[in-house]
KETIVO-674395 format. One record per residue (C-alpha): x, y, z; residue in three letters. Coordinates in steps of 0.5 Angstrom, whole numbers, plus 500, padded with zeros to 3 digits. Last residue first. Layout:
N
XYZALA...
//
This chain:
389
221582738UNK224579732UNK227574729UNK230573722UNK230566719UNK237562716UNK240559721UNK233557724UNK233550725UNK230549733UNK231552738UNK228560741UNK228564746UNK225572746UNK225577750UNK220582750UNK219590749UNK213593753UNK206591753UNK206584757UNK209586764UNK206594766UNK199593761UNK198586764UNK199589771UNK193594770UNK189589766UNK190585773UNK189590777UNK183592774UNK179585773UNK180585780UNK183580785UNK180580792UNK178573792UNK186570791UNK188575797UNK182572801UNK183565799UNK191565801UNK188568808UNK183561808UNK189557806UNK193560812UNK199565811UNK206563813UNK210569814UNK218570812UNK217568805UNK222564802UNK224561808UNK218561813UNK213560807UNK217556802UNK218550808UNK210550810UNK209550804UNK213544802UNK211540808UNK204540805UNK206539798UNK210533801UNK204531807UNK199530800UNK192534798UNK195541799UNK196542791UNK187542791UNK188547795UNK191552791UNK190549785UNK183551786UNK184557789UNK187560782UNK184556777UNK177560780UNK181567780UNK182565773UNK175564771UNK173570775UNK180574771UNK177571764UNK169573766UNK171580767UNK175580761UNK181581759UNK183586753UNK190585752UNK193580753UNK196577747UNK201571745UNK197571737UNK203573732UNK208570736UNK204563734UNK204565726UNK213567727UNK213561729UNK208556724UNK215554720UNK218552725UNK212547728UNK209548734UNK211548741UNK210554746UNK212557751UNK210564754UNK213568760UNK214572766UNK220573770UNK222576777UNK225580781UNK227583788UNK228576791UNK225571787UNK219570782UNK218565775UNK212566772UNK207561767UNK204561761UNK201555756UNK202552750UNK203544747UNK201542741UNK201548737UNK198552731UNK191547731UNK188554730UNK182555734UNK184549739UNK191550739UNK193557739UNK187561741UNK184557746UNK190554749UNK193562750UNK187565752UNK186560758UNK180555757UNK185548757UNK190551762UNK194556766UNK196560759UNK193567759UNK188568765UNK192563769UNK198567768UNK194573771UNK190570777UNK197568779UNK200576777UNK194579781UNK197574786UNK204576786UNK202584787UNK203584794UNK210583792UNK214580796UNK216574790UNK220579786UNK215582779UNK217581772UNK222581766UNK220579760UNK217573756UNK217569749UNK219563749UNK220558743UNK220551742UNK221549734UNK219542733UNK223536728UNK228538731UNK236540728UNK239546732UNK240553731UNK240556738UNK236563738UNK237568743UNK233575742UNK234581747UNK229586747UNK229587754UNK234586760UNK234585768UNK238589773UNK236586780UNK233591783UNK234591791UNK234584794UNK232580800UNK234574804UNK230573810UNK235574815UNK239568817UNK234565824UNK239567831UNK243562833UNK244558840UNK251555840UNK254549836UNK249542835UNK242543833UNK243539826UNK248535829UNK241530831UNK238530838UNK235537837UNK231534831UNK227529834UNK226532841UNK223538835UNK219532832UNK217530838UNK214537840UNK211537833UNK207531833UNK206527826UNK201524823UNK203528816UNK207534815UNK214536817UNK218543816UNK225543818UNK229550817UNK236551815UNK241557813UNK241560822UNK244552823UNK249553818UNK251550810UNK254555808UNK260556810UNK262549811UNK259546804UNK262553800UNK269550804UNK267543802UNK265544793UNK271549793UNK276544797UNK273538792UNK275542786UNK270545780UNK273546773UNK269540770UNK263543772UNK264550771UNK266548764UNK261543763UNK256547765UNK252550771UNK247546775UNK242552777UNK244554769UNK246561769UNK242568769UNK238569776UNK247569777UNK247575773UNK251574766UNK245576762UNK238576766UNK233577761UNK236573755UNK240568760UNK233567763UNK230566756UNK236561754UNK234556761UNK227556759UNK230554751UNK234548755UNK228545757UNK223544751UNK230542747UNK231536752UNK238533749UNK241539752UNK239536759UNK240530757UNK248532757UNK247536764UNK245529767UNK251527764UNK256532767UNK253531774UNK254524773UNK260525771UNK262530777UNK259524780UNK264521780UNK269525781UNK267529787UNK266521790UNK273519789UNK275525792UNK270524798UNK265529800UNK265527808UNK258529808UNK256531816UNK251535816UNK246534811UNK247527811UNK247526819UNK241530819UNK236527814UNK239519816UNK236521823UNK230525821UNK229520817UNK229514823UNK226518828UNK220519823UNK220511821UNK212510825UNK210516821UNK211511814UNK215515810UNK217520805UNK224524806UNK227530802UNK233535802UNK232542799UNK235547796UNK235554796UNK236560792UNK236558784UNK233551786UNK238545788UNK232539788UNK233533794UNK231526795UNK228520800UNK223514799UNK221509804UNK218503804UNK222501810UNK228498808UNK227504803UNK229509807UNK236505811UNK238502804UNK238509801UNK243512807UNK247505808UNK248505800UNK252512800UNK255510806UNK254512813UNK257514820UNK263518818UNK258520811UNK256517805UNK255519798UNK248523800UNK251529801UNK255529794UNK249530789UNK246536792UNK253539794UNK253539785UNK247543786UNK250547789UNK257549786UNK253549780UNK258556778UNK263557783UNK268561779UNK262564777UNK261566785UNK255562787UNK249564792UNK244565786UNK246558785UNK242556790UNK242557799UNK237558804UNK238551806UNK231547807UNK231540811UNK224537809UNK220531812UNK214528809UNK210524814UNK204518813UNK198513816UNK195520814UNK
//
């Protein structure tokens, strides 16, 4: 690689926010990259892209990331423009301001985009008003609502050294990478002991709840799921061969019943959401409003077969190694497996676990998740049309 990826990794999301709080850390996300006691807003993007360089940030529900892409030759630049914006934001009234409106628009587009807003539906219906429940970027009351003094002190208790963790990839050396480091605020105060791994008892999660967004499109969009397993259970790769098995592509249960047998829907696939001590999995599909009730009728899991599950396991492996094949992929592993995960398995590991999956276990887990009562989301014109699940 003639390239290196760098991530600083907080350990906090919108799990994190009081209600009062809500979209407190993604509204952060925004406001660290408006300037600091050394730089402006365009000072931090102008200095990356000077040197073809690209930077960025997410807000997740219980962490957020800050990001750079460059040449291997700029990593004491990144690492520099990285630290000084993550640790030393001067969060600005006229900038809390500004881009509250920007944040305000961002979730205005996202109400635009019914296929979005309908995942976020389901994890209200399954999570109710516990945080996992609430939008990572809040909404616009809470948005509208939030202060700079609430924003700047979540900022301050939050944003610690034992919070953060670097991870790199690329032509890069590690012992320089680490002088690098040491050299910015991001190593500055007293010696600390990494925050524990975040862990979770059982998060309360509900079942049967039906939510339906009436709203004129010309495509209903519809998910249909249920609480899951948290990201530490062993079981995890089960459920990955699992969701490759009914929904992960062209050859998965889903696709070939709904879209390709039937012509029911364009898009439909699977997937699974997993944090602390819970989780979610669920089913999407687009489909005309009068073919729903026809398209609910067809999600099923049951009866696998040996060659699903062996299909499965092979999509499994395949995306796995295949999702290496850059340093920001790479880089990003690297920062899931310390702060998420607390071990960083190696691919050949990963492999074994994925390998090790049988048909039993993954009938057996189908059987625990998919057979009971369901949650459902739906948007699209249905004032009138009675939904069950």
């Amino acid at each position: 690689m003639r390239s290196v990826s760098v991530g600083v990794w907080v350990g906090v999301g919108s799990r994190d926010e009081t209600p009062a709080l809500c979209g407190a850390s993604h509204f952060l996300e925004h406001l660290l990259f408006k300037g600091t006691r050394r730089r402006s807003a365009l000072d931090i993007s102008a200095e990356i892209e000077a040197v073809g360089g690209e930077t960025n940030a997410f807000t997740s529900k219980e962490y957020t990331c800050y990001y750079a892409r460059v040449l291997d030759a700029d990593l004491p630049l990144v690492v520099d423009v990285l630290g000084d914006l993550i640790t030393s934001s001067v969060l600005a009234e006229a900038d809390v301001e500004t881009e509250r409106a920007v944040i305000l628009e961002e979730i205005a587009m996202h109400d635009d985009e019914p296929d979005d807003e309908v995942h976020d539906l389901l994890a209200h219906a399954i999570y109710g008003d516990h945080p996992l429940g609430r939008l990572v970027s809040g909404t616009t009351q809470t948005v509208g609502a939030l202060r700079r003094q609430q924003i700047h002190g979540f900022y301050r208790r939050r944003y610690t050294p034992p919070n953060m963790i670097v991870t790199a990839a690329g032509n890069l050396d590690h012992d320089k990478l680490v002088e690098l480091v040491r050299a910015t605020p991001l190593a500055d105060g007293p010696a600390a002991d990494p925050a524990p791994l975040r862990r979770s008892g059982r998060v309360a999660t509900r079942r049967g709840q039906v939510i339906v967004r009436d709203k004129e499109t010309e495509q209903a969009h519809l998910v249909l799921g249920g609480p899951g397993i948290g990201r530490l259970d062993e079981r995890r790769f089960v459920l990955g061969v699992l969701n490759n098995c009914l929904g992960g592509g062209m050859s998965s249960r889903l696709f070939q019943e709904i879209r390709e047998r039937r012509g029911l829907a364009y898009s439909v696939y699977s997937y699974t959401s997993q944090y602390a001590g819970t989780g979610m999995v669920a089913v999407y599909a687009g489909c005309a409003p009068g073919k729903v009730d026809e398209v609910l009728d067809l999600v099923a899991a049951e009866g696998l077969t040996d060659a699903e599950v062996a299909r499965g396991r092979g999509m499994t492996k395949g995306a796995l190694v295949l999702g290496l094949e850059d340093t920001g992929s790479r880089m990003t592993r690297l920062g899931k497996g310390e702060l998420v995960y607390g071990e960083l398995l190696t691919v050949d590991e990963l492999l074994a676990k994925v390998d090790a999956v049988t048909t039993e276990q993954v009938r057996a887990v189908a059987a625990e998740l998919l057979t009971g009562p369901m949650s459902l989301a739906v948007i699209g014109p249905f004032a009138d049309h009675d939904f069950t699940v």
